[in-house]
N, CA, C and O atoms as CSV, one atom per row, in Angstrom:
chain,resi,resn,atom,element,x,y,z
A,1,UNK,N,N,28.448,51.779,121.959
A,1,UNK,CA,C,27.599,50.672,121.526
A,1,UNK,C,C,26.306,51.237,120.935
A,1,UNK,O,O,25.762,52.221,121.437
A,2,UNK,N,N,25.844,50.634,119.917
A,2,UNK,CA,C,24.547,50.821,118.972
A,2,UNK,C,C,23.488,50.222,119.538
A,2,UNK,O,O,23.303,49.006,119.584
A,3,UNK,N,N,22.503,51.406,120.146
A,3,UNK,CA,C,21.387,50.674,120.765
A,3,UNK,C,C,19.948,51.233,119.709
A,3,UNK,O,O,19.828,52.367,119.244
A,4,UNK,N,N,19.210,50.355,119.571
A,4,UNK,CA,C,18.111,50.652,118.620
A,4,UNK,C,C,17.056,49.842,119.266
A,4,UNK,O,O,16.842,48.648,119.478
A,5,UNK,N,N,16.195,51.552,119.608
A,5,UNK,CA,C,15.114,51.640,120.829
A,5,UNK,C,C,13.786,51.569,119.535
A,5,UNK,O,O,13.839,52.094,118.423
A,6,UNK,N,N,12.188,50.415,120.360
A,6,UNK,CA,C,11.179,50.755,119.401
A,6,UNK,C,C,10.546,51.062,120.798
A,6,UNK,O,O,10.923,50.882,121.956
A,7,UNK,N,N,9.578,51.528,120.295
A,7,UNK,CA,C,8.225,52.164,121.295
A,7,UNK,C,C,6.620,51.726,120.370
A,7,UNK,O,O,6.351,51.501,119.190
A,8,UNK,N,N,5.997,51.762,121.395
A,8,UNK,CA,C,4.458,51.964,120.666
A,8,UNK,C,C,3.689,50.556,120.546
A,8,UNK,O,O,2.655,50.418,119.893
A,9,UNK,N,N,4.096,49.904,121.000
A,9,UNK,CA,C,3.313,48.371,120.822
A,9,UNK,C,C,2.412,48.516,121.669
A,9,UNK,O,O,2.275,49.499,122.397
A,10,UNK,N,N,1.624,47.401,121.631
A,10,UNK,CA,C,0.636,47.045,122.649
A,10,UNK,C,C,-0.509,46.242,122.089
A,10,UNK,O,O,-0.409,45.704,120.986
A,11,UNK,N,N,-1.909,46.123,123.043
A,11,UNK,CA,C,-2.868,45.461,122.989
A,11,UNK,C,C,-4.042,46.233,121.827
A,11,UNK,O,O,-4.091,47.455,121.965
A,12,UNK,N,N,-4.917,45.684,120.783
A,12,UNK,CA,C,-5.450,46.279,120.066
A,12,UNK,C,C,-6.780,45.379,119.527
A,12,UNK,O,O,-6.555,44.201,119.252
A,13,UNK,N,N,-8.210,45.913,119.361
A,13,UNK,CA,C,-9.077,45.315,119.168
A,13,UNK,C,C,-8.626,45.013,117.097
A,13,UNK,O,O,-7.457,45.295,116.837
A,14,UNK,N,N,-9.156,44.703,116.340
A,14,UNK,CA,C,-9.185,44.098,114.990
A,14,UNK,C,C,-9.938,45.658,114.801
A,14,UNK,O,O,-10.703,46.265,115.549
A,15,UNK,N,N,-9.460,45.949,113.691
A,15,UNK,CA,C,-9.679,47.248,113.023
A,15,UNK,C,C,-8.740,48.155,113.624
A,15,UNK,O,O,-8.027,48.766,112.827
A,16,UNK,N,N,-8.628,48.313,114.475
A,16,UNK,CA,C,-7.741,49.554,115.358
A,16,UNK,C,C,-6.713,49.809,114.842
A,16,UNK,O,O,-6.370,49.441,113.718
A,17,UNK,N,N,-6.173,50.386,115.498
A,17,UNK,CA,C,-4.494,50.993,114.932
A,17,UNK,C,C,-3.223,51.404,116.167
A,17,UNK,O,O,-3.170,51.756,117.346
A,18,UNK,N,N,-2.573,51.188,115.366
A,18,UNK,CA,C,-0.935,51.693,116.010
A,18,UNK,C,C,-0.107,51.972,115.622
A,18,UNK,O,O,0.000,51.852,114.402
A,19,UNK,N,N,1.169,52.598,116.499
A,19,UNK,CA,C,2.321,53.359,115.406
A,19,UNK,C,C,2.909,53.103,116.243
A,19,UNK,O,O,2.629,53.292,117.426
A,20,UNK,N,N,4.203,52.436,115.629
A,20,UNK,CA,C,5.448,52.124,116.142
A,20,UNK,C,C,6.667,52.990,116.038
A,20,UNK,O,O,6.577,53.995,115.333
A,21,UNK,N,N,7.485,52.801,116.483
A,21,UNK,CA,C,8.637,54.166,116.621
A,21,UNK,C,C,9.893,53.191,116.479
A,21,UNK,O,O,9.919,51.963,116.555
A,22,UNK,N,N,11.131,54.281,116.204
A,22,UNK,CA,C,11.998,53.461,116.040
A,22,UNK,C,C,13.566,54.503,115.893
A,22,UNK,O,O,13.975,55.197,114.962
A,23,UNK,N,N,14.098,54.232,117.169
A,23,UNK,CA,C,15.597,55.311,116.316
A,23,UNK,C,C,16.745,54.806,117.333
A,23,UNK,O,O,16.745,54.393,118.493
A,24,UNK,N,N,17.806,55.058,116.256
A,24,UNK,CA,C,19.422,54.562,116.412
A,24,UNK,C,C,20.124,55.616,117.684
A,24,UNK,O,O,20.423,56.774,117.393
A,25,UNK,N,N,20.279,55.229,118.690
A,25,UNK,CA,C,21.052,55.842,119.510
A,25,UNK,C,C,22.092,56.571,118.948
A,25,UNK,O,O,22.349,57.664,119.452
A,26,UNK,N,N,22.814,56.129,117.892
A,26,UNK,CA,C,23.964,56.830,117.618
A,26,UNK,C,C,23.801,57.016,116.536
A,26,UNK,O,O,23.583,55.986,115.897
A,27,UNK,N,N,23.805,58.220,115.796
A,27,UNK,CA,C,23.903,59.171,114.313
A,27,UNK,C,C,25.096,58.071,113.323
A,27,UNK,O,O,26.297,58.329,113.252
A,28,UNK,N,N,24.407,56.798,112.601
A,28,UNK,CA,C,24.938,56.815,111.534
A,28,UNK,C,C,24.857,57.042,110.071
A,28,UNK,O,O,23.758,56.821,109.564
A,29,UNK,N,N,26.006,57.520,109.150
A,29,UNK,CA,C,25.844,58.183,108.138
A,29,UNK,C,C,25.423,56.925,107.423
A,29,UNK,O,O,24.317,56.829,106.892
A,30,UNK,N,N,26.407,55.871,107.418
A,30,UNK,CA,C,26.315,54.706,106.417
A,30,UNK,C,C,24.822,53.892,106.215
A,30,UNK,O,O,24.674,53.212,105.199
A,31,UNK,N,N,23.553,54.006,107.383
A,31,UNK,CA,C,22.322,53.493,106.953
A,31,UNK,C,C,22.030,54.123,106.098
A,31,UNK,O,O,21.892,55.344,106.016
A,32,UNK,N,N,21.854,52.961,105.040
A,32,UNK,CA,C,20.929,53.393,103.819
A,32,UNK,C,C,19.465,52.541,103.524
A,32,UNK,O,O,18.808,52.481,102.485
A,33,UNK,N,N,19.232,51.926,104.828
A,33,UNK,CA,C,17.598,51.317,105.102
A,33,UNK,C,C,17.497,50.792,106.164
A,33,UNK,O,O,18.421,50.222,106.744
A,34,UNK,N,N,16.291,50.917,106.594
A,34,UNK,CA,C,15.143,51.149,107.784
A,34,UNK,C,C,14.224,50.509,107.540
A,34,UNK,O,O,13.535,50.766,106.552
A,35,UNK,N,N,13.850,49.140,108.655
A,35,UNK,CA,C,12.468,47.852,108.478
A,35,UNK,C,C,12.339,47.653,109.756
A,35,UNK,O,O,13.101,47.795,110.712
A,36,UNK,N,N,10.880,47.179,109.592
A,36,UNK,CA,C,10.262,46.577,110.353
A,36,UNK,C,C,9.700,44.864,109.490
A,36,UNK,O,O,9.113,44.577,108.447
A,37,UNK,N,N,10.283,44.113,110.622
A,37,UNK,CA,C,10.453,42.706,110.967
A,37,UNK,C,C,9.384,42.253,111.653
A,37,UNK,O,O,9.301,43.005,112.623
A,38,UNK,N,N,8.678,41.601,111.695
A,38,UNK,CA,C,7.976,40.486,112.960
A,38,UNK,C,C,8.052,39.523,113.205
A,38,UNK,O,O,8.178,39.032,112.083
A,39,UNK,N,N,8.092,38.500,114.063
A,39,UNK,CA,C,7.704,36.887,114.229
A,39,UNK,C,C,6.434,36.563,115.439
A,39,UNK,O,O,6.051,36.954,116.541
A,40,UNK,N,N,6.171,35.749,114.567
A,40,UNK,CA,C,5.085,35.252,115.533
A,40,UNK,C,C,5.336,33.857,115.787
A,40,UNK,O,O,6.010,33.148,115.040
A,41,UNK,N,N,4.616,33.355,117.173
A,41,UNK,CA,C,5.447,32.180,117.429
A,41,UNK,C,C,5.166,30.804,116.675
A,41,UNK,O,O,3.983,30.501,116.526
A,42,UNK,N,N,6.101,29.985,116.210
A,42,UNK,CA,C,6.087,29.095,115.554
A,42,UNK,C,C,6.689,29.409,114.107
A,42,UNK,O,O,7.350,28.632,113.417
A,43,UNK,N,N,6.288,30.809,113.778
A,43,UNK,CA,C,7.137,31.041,112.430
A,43,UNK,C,C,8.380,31.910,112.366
A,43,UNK,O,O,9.072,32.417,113.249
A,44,UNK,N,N,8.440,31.918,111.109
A,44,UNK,CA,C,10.200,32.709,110.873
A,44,UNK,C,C,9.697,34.338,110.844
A,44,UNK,O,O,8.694,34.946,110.469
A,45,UNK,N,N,11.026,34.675,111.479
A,45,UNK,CA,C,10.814,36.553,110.873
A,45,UNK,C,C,10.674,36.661,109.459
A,45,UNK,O,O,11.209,36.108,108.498
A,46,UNK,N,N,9.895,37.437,109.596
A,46,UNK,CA,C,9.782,37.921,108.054
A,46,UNK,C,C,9.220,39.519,108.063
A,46,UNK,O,O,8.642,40.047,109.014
A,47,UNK,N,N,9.605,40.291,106.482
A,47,UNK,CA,C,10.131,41.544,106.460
A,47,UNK,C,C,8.843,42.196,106.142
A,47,UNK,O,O,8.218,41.936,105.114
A,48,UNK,N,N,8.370,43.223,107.219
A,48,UNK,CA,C,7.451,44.090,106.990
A,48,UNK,C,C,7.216,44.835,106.251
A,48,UNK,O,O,6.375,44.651,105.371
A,49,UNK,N,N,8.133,46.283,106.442
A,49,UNK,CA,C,8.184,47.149,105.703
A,49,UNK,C,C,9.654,47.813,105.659
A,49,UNK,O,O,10.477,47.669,106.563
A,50,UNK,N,N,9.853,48.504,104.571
A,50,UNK,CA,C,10.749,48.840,104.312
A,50,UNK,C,C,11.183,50.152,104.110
A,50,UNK,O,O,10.196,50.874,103.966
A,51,UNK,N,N,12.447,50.901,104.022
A,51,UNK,CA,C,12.333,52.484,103.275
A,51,UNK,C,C,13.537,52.472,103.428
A,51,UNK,O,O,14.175,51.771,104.213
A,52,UNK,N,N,14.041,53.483,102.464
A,52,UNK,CA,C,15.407,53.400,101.473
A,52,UNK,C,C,16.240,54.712,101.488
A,52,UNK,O,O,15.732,55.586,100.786
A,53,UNK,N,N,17.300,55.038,102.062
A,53,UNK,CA,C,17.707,56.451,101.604
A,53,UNK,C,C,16.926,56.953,100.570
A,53,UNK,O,O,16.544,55.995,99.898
A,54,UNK,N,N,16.518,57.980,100.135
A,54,UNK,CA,C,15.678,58.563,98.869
A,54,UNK,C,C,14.129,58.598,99.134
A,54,UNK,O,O,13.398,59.552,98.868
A,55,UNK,N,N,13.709,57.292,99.754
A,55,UNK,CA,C,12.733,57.328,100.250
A,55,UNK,C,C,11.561,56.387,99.750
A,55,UNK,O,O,10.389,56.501,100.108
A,56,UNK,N,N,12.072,55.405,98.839
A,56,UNK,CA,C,12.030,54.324,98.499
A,56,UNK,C,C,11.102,53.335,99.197
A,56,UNK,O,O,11.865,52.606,99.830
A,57,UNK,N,N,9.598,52.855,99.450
A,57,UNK,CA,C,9.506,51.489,100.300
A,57,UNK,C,C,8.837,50.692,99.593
A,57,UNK,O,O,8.303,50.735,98.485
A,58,UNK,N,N,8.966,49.828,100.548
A,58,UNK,CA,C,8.716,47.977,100.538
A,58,UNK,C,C,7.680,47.426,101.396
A,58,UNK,O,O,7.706,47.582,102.617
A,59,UNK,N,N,6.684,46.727,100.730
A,59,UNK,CA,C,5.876,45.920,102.135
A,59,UNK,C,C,5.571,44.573,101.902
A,59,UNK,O,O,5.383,44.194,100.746
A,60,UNK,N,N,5.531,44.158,102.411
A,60,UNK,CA,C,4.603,42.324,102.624
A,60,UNK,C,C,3.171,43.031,101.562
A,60,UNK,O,O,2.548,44.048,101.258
A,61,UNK,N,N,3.271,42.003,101.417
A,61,UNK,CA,C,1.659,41.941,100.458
A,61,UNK,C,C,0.656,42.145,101.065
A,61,UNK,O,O,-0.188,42.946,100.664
A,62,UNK,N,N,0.548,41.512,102.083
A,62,UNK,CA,C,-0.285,41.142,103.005
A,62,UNK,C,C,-0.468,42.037,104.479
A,62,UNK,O,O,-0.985,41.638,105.522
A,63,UNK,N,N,0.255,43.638,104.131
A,63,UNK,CA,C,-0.363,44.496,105.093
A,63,UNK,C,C,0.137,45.929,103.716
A,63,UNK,O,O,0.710,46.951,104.093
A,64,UNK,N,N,-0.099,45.774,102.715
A,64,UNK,CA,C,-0.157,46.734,101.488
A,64,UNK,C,C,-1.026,47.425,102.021
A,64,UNK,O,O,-1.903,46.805,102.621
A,65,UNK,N,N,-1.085,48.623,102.003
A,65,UNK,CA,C,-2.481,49.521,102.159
A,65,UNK,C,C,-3.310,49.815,103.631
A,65,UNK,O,O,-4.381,50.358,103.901
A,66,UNK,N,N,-2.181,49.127,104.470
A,66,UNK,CA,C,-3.121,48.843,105.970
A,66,UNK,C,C,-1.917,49.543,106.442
A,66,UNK,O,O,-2.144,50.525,107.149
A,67,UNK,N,N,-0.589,49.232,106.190
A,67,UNK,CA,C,0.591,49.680,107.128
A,67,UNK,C,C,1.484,51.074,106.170
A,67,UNK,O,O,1.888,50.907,105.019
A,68,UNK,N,N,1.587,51.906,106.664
A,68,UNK,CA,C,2.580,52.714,106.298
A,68,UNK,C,C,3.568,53.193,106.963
A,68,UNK,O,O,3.355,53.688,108.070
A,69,UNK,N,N,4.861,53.144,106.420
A,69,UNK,CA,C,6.496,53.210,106.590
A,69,UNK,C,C,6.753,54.367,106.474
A,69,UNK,O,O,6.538,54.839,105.357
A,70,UNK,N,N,7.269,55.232,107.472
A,70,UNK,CA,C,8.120,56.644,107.305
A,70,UNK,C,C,9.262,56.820,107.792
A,70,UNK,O,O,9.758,55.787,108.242
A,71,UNK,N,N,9.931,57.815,107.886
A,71,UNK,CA,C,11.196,57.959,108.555
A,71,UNK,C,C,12.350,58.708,108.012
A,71,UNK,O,O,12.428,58.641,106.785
A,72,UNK,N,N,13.391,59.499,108.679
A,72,UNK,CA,C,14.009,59.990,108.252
A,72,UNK,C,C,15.095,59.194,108.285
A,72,UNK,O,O,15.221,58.695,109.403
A,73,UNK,N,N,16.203,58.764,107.278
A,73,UNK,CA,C,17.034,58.230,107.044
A,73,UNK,C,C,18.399,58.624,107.706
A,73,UNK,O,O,19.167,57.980,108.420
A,74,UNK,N,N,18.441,60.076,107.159
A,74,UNK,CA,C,19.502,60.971,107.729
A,74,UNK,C,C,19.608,61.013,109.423
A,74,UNK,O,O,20.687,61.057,110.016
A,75,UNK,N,N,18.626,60.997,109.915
A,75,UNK,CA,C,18.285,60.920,111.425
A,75,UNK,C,C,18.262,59.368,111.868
A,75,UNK,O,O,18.024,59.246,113.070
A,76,UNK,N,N,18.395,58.525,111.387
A,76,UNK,CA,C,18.303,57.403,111.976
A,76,UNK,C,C,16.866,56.875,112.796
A,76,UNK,O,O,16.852,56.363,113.916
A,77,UNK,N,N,15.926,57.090,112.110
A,77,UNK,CA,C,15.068,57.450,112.597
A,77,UNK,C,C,13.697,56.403,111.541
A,77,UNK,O,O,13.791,56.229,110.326
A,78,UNK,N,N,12.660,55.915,112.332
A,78,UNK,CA,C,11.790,55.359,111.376
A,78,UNK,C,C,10.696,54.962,112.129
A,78,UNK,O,O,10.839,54.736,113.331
A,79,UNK,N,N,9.422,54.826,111.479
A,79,UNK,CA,C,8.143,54.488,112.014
A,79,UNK,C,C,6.902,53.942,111.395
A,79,UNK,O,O,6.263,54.653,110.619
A,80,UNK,N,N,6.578,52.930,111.635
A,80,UNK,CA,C,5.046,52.452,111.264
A,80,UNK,C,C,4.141,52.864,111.658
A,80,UNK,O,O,4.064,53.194,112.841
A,81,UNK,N,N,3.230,52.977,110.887
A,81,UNK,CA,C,1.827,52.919,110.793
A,81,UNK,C,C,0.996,51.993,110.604
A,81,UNK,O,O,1.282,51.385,109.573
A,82,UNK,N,N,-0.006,51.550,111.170
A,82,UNK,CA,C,-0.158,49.987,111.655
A,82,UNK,C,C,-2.223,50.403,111.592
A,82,UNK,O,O,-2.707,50.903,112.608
A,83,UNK,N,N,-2.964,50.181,110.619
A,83,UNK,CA,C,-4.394,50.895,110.575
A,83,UNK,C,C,-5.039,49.383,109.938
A,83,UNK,O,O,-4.678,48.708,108.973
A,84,UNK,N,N,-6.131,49.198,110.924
A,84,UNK,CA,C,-6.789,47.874,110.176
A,84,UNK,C,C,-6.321,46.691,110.790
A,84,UNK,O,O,-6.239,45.592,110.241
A,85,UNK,N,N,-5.998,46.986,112.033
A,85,UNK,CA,C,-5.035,45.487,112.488
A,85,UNK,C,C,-5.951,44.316,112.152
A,85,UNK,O,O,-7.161,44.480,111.989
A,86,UNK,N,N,-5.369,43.163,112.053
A,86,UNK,CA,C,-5.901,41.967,112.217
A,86,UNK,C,C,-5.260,41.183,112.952
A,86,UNK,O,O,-4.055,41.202,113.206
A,87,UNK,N,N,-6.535,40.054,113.524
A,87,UNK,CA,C,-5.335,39.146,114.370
A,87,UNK,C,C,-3.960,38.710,113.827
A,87,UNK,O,O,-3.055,38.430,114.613
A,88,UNK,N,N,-3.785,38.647,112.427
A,88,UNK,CA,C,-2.953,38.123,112.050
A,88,UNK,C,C,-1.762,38.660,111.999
A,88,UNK,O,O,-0.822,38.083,111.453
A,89,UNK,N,N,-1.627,40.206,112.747
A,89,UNK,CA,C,-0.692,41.332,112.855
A,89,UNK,C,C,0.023,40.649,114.076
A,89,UNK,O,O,1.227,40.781,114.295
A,90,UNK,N,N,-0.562,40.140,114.604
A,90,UNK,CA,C,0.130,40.167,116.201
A,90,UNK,C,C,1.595,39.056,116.212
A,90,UNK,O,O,1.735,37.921,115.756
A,91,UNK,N,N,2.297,39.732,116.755
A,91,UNK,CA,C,3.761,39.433,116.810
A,91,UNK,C,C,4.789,40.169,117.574
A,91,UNK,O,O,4.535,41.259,118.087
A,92,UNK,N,N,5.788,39.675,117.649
A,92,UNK,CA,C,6.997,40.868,117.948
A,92,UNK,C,C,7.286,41.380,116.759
A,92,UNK,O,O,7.250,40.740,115.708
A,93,UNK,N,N,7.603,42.620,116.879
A,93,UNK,CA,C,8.096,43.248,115.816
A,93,UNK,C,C,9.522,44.220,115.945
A,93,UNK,O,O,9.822,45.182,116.652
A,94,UNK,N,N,9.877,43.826,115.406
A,94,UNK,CA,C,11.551,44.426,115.380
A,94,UNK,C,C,11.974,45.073,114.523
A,94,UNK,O,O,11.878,44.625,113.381
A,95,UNK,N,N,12.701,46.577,114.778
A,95,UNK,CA,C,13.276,47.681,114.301
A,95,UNK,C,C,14.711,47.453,113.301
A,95,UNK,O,O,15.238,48.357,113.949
A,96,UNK,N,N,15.577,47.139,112.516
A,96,UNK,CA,C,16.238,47.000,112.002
A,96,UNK,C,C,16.910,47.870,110.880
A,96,UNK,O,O,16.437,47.884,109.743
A,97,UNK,N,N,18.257,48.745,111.296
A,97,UNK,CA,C,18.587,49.455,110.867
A,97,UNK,C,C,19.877,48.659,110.006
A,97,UNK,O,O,20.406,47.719,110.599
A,98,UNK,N,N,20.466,49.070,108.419
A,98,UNK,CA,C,21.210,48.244,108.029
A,98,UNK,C,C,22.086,49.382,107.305
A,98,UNK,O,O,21.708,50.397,106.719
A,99,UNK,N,N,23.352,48.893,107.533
A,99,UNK,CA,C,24.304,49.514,106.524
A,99,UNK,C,C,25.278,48.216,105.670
A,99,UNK,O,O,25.111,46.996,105.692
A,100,UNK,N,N,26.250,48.992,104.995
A,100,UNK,CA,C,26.642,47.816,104.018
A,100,UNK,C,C,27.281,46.300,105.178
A,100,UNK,O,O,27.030,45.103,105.032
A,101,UNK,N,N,28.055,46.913,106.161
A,101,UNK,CA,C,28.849,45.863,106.968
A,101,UNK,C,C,27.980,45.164,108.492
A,101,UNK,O,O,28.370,44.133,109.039
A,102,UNK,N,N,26.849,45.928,108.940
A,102,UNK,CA,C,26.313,45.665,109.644
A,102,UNK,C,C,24.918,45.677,109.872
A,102,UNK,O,O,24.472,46.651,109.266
A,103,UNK,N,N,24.144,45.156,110.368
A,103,UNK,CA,C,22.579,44.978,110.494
A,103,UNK,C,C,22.328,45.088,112.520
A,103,UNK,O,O,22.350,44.174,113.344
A,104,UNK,N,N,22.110,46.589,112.717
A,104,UNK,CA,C,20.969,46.888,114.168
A,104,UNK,C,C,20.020,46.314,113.918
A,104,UNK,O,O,19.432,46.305,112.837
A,105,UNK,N,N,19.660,45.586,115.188
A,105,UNK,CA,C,18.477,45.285,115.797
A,105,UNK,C,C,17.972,45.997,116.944
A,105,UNK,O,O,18.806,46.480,117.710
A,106,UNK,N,N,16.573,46.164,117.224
A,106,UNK,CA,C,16.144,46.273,118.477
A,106,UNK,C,C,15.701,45.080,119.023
A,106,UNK,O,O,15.744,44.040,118.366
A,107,UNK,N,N,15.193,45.128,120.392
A,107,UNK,CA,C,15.174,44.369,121.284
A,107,UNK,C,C,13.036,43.469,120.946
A,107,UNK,O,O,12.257,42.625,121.388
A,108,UNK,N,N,13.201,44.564,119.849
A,108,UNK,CA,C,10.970,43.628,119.957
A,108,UNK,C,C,10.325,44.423,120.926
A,108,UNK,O,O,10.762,45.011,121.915
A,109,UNK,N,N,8.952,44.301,120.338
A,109,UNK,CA,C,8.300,45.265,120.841
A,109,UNK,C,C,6.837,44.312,120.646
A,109,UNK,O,O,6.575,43.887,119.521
A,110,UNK,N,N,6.168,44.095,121.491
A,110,UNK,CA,C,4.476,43.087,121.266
A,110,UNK,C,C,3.836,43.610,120.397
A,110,UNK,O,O,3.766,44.816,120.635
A,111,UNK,N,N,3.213,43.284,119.306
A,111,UNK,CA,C,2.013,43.660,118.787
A,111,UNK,C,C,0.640,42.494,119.066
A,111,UNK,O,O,0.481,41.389,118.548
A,112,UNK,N,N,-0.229,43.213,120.070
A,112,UNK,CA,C,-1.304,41.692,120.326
A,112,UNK,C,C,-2.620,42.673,119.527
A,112,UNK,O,O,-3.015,43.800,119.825
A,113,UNK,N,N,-3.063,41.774,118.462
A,113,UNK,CA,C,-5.046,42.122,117.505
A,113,UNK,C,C,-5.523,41.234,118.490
A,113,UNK,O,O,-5.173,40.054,118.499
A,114,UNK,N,N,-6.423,41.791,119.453
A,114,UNK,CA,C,-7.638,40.385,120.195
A,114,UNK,C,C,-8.622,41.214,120.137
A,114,UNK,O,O,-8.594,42.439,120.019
A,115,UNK,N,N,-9.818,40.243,120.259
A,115,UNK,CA,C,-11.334,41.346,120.841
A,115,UNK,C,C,-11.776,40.537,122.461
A,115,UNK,O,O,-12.710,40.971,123.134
């Protein structure tokens, strides 16, 4: 069974920072992208960031320049960078590994911006 572990959440004043973690229990070849997801309550998930076999990423508009996406593809493996929080960061955020026939999830991980 495909378990996809995140780490690194927690409590954070506005400006601060965090880095999230993220990797596939089991070595697959077929991911060819690696995101981070959030919801916060009352709204829909929606897609953070992104990165692409090759090395390719993607972000929300609205954490451009504040969040950065890394990770090794080949390793199953991926991580945010989370600088500048705002309250408006705070959510669960979920790890999501995808190949052509299937989409991993992890289990969420808190992100709380308070002062």
């Amino acid at each position: 069974q495909v378990q996809v572990v995140e780490s690194g959440g927690g409590l954070v004043q506005p400006g601060g920072s965090l880095r999230l973690s993220c990797t596939v229990s089991k070595n697959i070849t077929t991911i060819y992208q690696m995101s981070w997801f959030r919801q916060a309550p009352g709204n829909q998930r929606e897609l953070v960031a992104a990165i692409f076999r090759g090395g390719t990423t993607h972000y929300l508009w609205s954490v451009e320049g504040r969040f950065t996406i890394s990770g090794d593809i080949t390793k199953n493996t991926v991580a945010l960078q989370m600088d500048r929080l705002e309250p408006d960061d705070t959510a669960v955020y979920y790890c999501n590994a995808h190949e052509v026939i299937s989409d991993y999830w992890g289990q969420g991980i808190q992100v709380t911006v308070s002062s």
